[in-house]
C-alpha positions as CSV (number, residue, x, y, z in Angstrom):
1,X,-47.8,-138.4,143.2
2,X,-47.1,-135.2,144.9
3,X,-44.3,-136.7,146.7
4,X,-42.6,-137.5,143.2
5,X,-42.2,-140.9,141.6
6,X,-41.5,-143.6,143.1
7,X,-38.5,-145.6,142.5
8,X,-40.7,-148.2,140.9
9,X,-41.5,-146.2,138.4
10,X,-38.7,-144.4,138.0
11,X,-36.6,-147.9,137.1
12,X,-39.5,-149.0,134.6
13,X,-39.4,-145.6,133.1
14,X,-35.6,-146.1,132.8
15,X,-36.0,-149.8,131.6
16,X,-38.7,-148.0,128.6
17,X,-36.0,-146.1,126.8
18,X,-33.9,-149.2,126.5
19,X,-36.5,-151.9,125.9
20,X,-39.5,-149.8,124.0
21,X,-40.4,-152.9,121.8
22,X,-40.2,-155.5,124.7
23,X,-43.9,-156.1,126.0
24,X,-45.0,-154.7,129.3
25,X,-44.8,-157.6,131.2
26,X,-41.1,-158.4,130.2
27,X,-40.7,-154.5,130.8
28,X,-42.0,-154.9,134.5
29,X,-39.8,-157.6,134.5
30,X,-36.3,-155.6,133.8
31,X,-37.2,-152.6,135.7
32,X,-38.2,-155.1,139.2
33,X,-35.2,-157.5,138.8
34,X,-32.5,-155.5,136.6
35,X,-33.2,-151.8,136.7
36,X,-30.1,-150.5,135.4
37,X,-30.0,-153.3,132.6
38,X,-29.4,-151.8,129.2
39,X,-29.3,-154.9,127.3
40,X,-31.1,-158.4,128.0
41,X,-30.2,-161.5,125.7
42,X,-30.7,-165.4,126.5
43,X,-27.5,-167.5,126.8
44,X,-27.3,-168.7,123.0
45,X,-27.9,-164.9,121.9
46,X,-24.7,-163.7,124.3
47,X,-22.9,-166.5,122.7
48,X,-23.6,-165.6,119.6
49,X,-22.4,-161.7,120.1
50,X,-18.9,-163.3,121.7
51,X,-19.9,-163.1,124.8
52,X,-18.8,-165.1,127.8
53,X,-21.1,-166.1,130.4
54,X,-19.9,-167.3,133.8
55,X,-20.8,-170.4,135.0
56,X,-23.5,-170.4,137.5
57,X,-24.5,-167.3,136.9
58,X,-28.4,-166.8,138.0
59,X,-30.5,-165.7,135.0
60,X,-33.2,-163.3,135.5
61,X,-36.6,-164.2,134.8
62,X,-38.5,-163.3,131.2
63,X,-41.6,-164.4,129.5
64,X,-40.0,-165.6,126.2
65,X,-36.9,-164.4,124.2
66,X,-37.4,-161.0,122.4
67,X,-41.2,-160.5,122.9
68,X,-42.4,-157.8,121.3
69,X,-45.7,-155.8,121.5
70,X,-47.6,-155.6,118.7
């Protein structure tokens, strides 16, 4: 630690301000695989909001839609 953070933790910090209510593992998840994510939806949810998503896109890996710590 007296070198400073590392980047790990620097992207998971990052990915807590956005996704506080997501659990830790799903956290982990974002900040490994999308670091700079500031929302995270499943297909259906991004249709819902009007949102187009290309086809054969790669989707990132989660542990269930919206889990939330309790």
């Amino acid at each position: 630690m007296q070198e400073g953070p590392s980047e790990l933790l620097e992207a998971y910090l990052r990915t807590l301000r956005h996704f506080h209510d997501y659990s830790r593992a799903n956290r982990l998840l974002i900040a490994l695989q999308k670091p700079n994510a500031t929302f995270v939806a499943g297909y259906k949810k991004w249709k819902q909001l009007g949102r187009y998503v290309k086809k054969r896109r790669k989707s990132h890996m989660g542990l269930g839609p919206y889990q939330k710590e309790d």
